[in-house]
C-alpha positions in Angstrom: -109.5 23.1 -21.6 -110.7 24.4 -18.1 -108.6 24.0 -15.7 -110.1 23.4 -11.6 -109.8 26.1 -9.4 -106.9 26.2 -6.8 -108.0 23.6 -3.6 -110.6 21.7 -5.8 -110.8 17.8 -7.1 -111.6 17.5 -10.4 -113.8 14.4 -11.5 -111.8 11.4 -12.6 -108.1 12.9 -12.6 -107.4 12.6 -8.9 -104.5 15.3 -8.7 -104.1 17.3 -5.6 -102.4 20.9 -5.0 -99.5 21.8 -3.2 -101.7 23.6 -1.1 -104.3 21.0 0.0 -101.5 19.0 1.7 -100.4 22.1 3.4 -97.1 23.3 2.0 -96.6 26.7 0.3 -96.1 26.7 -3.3 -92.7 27.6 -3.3 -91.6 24.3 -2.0 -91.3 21.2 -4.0 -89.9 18.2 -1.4 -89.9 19.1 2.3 -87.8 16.6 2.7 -84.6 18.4 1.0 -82.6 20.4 3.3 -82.6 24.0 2.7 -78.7 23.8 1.8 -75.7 22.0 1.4 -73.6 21.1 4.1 -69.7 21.9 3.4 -67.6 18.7 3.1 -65.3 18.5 5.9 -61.9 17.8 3.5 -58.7 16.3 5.1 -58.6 14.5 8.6 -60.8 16.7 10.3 -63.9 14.8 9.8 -65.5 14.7 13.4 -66.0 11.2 13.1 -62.9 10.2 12.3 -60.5 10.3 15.5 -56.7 10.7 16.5 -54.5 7.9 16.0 -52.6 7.0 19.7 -49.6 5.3 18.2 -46.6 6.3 16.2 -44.1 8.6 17.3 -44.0 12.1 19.7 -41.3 14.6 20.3 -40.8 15.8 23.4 -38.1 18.6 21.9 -36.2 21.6 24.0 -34.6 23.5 22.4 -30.0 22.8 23.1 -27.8 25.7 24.0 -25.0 24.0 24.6 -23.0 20.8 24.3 -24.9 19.7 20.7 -23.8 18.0 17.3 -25.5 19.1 13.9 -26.2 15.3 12.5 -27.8 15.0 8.8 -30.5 13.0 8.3 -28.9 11.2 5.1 -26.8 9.8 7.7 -29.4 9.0 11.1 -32.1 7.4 8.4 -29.5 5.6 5.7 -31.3 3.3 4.1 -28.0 0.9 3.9 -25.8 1.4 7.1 -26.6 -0.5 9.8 -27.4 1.2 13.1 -24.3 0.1 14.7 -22.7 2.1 12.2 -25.3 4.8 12.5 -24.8 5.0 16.1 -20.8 5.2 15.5 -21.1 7.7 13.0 -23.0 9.7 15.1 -20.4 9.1 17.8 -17.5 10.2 15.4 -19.2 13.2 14.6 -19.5 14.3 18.0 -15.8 13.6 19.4 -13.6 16.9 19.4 -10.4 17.3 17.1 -7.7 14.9 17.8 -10.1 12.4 19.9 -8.4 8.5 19.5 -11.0 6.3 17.7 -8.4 3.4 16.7 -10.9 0.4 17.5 -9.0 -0.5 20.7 -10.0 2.8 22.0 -13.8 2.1 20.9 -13.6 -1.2 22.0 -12.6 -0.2 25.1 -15.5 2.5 25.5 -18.5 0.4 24.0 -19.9 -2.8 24.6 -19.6 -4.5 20.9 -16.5 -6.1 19.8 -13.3 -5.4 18.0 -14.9 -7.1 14.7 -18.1 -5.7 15.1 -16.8 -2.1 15.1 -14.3 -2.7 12.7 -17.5 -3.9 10.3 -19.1 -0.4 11.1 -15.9 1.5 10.3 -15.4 -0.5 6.9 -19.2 0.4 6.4 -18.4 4.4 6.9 -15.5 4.2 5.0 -17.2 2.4 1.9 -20.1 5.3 1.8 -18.2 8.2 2.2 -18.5 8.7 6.4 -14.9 8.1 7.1 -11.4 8.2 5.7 -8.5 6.6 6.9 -5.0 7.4 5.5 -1.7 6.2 6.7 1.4 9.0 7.3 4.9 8.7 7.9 5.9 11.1 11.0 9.0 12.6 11.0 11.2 9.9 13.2 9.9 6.9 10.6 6.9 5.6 12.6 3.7 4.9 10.3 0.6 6.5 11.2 -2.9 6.4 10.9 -5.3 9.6 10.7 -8.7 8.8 10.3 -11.0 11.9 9.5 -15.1 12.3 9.4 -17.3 13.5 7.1 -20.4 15.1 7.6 -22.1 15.3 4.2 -20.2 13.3 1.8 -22.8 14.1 -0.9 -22.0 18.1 -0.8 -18.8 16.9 -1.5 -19.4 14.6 -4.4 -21.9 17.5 -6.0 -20.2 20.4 -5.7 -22.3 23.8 -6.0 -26.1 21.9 -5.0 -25.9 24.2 -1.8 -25.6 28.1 -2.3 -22.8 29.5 -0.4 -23.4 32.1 2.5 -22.9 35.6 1.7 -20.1 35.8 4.0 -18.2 32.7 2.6 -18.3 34.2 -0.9 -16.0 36.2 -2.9 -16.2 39.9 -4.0 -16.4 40.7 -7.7 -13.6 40.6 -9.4 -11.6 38.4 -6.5 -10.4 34.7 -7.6 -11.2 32.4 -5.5 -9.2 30.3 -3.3 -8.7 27.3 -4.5 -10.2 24.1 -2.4 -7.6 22.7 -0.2 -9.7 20.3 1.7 -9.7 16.6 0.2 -13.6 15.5 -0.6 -14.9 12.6 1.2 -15.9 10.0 -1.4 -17.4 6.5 -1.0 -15.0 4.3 -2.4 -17.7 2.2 -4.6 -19.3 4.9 -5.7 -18.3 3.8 -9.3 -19.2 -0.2 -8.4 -21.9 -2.1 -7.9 -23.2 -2.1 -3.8 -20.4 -4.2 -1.7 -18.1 -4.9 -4.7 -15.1 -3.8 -3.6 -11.5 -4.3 -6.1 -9.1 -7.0 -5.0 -5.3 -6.1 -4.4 -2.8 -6.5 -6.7 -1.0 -10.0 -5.9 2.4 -10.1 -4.5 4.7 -11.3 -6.4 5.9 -15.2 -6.2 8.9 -16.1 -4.3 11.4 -18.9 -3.6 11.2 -21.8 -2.0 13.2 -24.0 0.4 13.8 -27.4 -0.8 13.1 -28.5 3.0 10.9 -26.4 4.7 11.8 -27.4 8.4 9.7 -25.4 11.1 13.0 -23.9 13.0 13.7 -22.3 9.6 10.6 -20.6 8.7 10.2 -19.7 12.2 14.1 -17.8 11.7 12.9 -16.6 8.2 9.5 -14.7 9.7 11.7 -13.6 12.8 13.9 -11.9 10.4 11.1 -10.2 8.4 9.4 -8.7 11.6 12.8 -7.2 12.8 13.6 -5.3 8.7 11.4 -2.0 10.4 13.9 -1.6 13.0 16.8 -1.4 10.6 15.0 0.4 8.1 11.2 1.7 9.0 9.9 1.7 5.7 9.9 -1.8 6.0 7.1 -2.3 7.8 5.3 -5.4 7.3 2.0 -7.4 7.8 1.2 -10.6 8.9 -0.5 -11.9 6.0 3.0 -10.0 4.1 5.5 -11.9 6.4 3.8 -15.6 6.2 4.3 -14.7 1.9 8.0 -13.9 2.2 9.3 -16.4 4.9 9.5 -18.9 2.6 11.9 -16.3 0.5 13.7 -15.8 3.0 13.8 -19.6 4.2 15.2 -20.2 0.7 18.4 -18.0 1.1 19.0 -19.3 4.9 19.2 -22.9 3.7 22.0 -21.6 1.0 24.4 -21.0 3.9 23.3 -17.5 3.1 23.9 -15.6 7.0 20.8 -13.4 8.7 22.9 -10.8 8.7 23.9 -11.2 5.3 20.0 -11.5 4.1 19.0 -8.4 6.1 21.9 -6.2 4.3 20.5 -7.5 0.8 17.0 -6.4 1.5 17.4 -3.4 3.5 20.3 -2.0 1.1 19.4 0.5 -1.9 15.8 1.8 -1.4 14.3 4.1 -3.1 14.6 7.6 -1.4 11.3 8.7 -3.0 9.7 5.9 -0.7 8.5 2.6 -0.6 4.9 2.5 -1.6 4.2 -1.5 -1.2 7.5 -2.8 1.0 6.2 -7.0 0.5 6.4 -6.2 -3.5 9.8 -4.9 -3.2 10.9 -7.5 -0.8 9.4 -9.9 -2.9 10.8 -8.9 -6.2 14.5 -8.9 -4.5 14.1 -12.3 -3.1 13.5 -13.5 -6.3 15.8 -11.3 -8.3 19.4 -11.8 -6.0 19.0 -15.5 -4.8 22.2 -16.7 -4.8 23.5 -19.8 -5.9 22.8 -23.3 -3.9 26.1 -24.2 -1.6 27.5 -27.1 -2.8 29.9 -28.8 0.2 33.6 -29.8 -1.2 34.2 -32.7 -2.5 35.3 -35.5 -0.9 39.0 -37.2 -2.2 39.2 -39.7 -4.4 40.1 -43.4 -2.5 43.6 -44.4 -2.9 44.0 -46.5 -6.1 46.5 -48.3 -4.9 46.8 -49.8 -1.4 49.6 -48.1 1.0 52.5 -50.7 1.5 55.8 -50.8 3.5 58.8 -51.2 2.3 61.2 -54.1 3.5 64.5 -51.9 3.0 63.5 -48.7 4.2 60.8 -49.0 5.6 58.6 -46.1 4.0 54.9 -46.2 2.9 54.5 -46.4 -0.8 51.5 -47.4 -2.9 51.7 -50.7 -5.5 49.0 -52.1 -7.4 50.6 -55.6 -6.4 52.4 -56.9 -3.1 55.8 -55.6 -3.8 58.3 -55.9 -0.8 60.4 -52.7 -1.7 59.9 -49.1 -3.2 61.4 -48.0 -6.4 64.4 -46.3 -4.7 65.0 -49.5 -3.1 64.6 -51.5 -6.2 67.0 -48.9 -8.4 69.6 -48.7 -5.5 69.5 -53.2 -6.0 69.8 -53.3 -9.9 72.7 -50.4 -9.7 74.9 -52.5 -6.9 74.2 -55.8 -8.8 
């Protein structure tokens, strides 16, 4: 078949070349762009702006007079941020710095119970220790000490020690001598925390008058001065006045009950004083008092004798005593 010629209609097809509308040949649809634009990946679309919220840092850079603080401790997912805060605070105090909560009290705004919460919080994920010492002259200490990273501790070798902090070839190592800071529940379930062991149980008065529970408790906060290891609580003293209450009403002296406790300890120490106390409360109670008894009442009613005159006792109204009455019968 014979095709038209280039520019030319042919009769009853209707078609029209490229060239007739006045595009070049090479061209199929002006209205294509000659290439693709790029896609603009990430946030730098030009239509899409900045965000103005959120936070900014304003940073410069410290020189002096600064505190290394993790970030597992200033964004804890389960501290509050008054223990946050004190944490940070502990951190940041020089060695040998007081932080018994009357000190803290004194130096921040929040209570005694509220910063007592914190330090419990601390304590229960591994921030802070507290331990209790004996010093040298009897008195019982507390020495709290901070921990910075109290997962480093708990997963020993996760962080690469510096070249300068470890030993040659060949050279044994020195053996850790610093005690790990561990959270306390970190074998329990969040906030379950193990109840003390319960004391054991102890006399009691058959009469529990006020003035001698008050004497009992008085005696039980003076022990420490006679022998310090026997220092004792509050919740500790109400448990054992009654104890102690028990010997008092016995006729059992203060004196006497302080020698009984205080006498005999254990020269390795005393590890819970109130059990021991306890146990010996128990263990050496003596005996109830039991008054004398009273004399019998005369059988007999006390007469007088018409002879002699001398008290004797007759079960019937006689007028003379037996000497009286034998002396009679011999003369007659």
């Amino acid at each position: 078949m014979r095709r038209p010629p280039p520019g030319r209609q042919s009769q009853g097809e209707g078609l029209t070349t490229e060239e007739d509308k006045g595009f070049p040949m090479g061209i199929q649809n002006p209205s294509a762009p000659p290439r693709a634009k790029a896609r603009v990946a990430g946030n730098k679309h030009p239509n899409r702006g900045h965000h103005a919220g959120g936070l900014q840092h304003d940073n410069t850079r410290h020189t002096a007079r600064f505190t290394v603080i993790g970030n597992h401790l200033a964004q804890h997912e389960e501290l509050t941020l008054l223990a946050i805060g004190l944490g940070v605070h502990l951190q940041s105090l020089p060695k040998g710095a007081p932080v018994d909560i009357k000190t803290l009290t004194a130096r921040f705004p929040e209570g005694a119970t509220r910063i007592a919460s914190a330090l419990r919080e601390l304590e229960a994920h591994g921030y802070l220790r507290r331990e209790r010492h004996r010093t040298s002259t009897g008195r019982i200490i507390t020495r709290t000490t901070s921990c910075n990273q109290p997962m480093a501790a708990r997963h020993p070798g996760t962080a690469p020690a510096p070249a300068a902090d470890r030993p040659a070839a060949g050279a044994a190592a020195e053996p850790q001598r610093r005690q790990p800071c561990e959270p306390r529940t970190r074998d329990r379930p969040h906030g379950e925390r193990t109840a003390p062991k319960p004391l054991p149980a102890v006399p009691r008065p058959a009469y529990a008058a006020p003035a001698l529970l008050e004497a009992a408790a008085d005696l039980l906060a003076g022990l420490h001065r006679h022998a310090p290891r026997l220092l004792l609580s509050a919740r500790d003293t109400a448990h054992l006045a009654p104890g102690v209450a028990a010997w008092l009403e016995r006729d059992v002296t203060p004196a006497a009950v302080r020698r009984s406790l205080t006498a005999d300890l254990p020269p390795e120490g005393v590890r819970r004083p109130a059990a021991l106390l306890a146990h010996r409360l128990a263990a050496q109670l003596p005996p109830p008092f039991r008054a004398p008894a009273a004399s019998q009442p005369p059988p007999y009613p006390m007469r007088n004798c018409d002879g002699c005159d001398r008290a004797f006792r007759s079960p019937r109204p006689a007028t003379r005593c037996r000497d009286c009455r034998t002396a009679s019968r011999e003369a007659a």
